[in-house]
C-alpha positions in Angstrom: 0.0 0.0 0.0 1.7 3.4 -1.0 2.1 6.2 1.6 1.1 10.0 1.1 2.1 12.5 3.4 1.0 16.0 3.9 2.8 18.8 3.3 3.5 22.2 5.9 -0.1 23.4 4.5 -1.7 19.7 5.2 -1.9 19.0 1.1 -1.5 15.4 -0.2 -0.6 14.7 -3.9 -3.1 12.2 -5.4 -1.2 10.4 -8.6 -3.4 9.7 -10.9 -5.8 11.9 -10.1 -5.0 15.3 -11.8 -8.0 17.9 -11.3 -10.2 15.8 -9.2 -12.7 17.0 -6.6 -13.7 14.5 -4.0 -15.7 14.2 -0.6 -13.9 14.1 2.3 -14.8 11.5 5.4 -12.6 11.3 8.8 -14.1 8.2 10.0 -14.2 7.8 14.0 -11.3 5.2 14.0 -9.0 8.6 12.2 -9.5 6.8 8.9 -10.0 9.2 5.9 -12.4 8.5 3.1 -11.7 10.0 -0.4 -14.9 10.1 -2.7 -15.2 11.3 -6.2 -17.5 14.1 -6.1 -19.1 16.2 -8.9 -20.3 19.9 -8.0 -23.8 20.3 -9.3 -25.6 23.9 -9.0 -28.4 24.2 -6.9 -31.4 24.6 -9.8 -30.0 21.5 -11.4 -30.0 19.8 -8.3 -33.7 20.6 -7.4 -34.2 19.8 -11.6 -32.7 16.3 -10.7 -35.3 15.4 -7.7 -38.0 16.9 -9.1 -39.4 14.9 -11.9 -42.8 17.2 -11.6 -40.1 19.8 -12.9 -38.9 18.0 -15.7 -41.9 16.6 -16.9 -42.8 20.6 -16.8 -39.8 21.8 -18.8 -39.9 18.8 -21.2 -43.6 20.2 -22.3 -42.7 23.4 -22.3 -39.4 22.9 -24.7 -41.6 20.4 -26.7 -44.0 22.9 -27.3 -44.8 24.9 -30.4 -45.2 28.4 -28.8 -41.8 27.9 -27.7 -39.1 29.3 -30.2 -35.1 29.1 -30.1 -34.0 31.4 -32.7 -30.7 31.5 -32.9 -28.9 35.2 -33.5 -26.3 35.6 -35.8 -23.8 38.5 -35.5 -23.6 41.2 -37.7 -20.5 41.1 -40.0 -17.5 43.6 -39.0 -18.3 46.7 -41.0 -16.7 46.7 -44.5 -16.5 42.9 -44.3 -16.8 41.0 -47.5 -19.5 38.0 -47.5 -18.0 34.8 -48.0 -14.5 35.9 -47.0 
C-alpha cells in the first residue's frame, strides 16, 4: 500500500488523479475516506429530484409556442461576405 504525506499546509498529492474533486470523510477510528465528487448547481440539483419539474420543462421545450431562434452576429463593417 503506498504512503502519502502532507505537506506544511496539510496537502497530499493524489497520482493519478489530476484535477479531481472529492468528498472528504474522517471516519471515527481517524481513517480518511476520499470520494469522487461532482459539483452540481443548486437549480439542477432541485431539476434532478424533481421529476414534476422536468416533466414541466420537457412540455414546455416540446411545445410549439416555444421558439429558439438563434442570433447571428452582424459582419464587422466593411467585411466582405463569404470571406
Amino acid at each position: 500500500m503506498p504512503f502519502v504525506t502532507t505537506d506544511d499546509r496539510s496537502r497530499v498529492v493524489l497520482p493519478g488523479h489530476p484535477n479531481a474533486t472529492f468528498l472528504l470523510r474522517e471516519n471515527a477510528d481517524g481513517s480518511l475516506l476520499l470520494e469522487p465528487a461532482s459539483v452540481v448547481s443548486e437549480a439542477q440539483a432541485v431539476y434532478d429530484r424533481d421529476p414534476a419539474l422536468r416533466d414541466l420543462l420537457d412540455r414546455a421545450v416540446a411545445s410549439a409556442t416555444v421558439r429558439r431562434r438563434r442570433r447571428t452576429p452582424a459582419p464587422p463593417p466593411g467585411a466582405r461576405p463569404g470571406g
